[in-house]
C-alpha positions in Angstrom: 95.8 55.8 -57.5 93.9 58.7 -58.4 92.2 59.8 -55.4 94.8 61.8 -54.1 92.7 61.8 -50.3 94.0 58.5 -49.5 97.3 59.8 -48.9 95.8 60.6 -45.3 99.3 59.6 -43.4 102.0 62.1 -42.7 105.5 59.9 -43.1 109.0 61.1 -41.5 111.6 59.9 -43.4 114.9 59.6 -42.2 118.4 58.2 -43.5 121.3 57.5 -41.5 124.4 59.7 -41.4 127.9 58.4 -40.0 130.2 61.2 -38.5 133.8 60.8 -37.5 134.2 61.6 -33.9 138.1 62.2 -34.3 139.3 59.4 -32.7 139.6 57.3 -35.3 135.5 56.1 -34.5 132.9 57.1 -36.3 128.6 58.1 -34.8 126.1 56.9 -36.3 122.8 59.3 -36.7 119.4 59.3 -38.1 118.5 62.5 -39.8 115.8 63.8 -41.5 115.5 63.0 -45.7 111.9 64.4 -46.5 108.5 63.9 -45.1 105.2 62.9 -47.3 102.0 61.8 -47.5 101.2 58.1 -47.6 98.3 56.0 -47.6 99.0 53.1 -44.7 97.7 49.4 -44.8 98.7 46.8 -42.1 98.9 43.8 -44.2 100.3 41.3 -41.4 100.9 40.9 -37.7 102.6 38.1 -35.8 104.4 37.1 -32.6 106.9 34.6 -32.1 108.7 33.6 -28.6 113.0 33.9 -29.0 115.1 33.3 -26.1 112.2 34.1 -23.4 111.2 37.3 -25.1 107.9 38.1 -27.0 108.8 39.7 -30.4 106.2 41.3 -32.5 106.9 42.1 -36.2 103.9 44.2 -38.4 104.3 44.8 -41.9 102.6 47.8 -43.2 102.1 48.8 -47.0 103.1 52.6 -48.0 101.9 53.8 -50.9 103.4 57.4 -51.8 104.0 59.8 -54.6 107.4 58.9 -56.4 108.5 62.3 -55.9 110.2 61.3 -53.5 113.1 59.0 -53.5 113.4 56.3 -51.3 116.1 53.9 -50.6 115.7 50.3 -48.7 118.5 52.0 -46.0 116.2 54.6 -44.9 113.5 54.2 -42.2 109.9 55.5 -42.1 108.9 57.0 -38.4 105.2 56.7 -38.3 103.2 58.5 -35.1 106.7 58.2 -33.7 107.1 54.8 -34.1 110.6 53.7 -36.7 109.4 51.5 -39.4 112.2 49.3 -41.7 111.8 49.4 -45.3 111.8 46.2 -46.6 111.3 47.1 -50.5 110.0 49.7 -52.8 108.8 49.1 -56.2 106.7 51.6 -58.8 102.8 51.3 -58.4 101.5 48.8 -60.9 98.1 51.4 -61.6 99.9 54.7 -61.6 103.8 55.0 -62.6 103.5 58.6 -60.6 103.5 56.3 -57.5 105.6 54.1 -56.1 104.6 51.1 -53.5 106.8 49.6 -50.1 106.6 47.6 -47.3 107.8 48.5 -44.0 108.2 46.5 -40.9 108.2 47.2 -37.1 109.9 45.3 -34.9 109.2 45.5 -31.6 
């Protein structure tokens, strides 16, 4: 993954923060853990019908620099739409890079 250009996707990254609301409760927030540049490929898209409703699921591959540490608890927001993370794994060509797959549900 030489060709730094590809990276052509600005990535939000956020991670969830749980605050006690002094009643003995806690709030659950997400809040911003970095943003980076990523290069985006939709590897799958289906549909499936559950309980009358049409769900769509797409799973998108994010390659990024490893710079920046990522945890499967986070989520990716992507032209404002929130992204799961699935996995992450280093980048089998370059060990500067690190590879995951995201998934919207919608």
């Amino acid at each position: 993954m030489n060709d730094i250009g590809r990276l052509s996707h600005r990535v939000r990254v956020e991670r969830l923060v749980e605050t006690a609301d002094g009643a003995g409760g806690f709030s659950r927030t997400w809040v911003l853990h970095t943003t980076l540049w990523a290069k985006l490929r939709h590897v799958r898209g289906e549909e499936s019908l559950t309980n009358d409703a049409l769900t769509a699921r797409i799973r998108t591959q994010m390659i990024y620099r490893s710079t920046h540490p990522l945890e499967p608890t986070m989520r990716c927001i992507i032209n404002m739409i929130p992204y799961h993370i699935l996995w992450i794994t280093p980048h089998t060509d370059d060990p500067h890079y690190s590879l995951c797959l995201l998934e919207r549900i919608s």
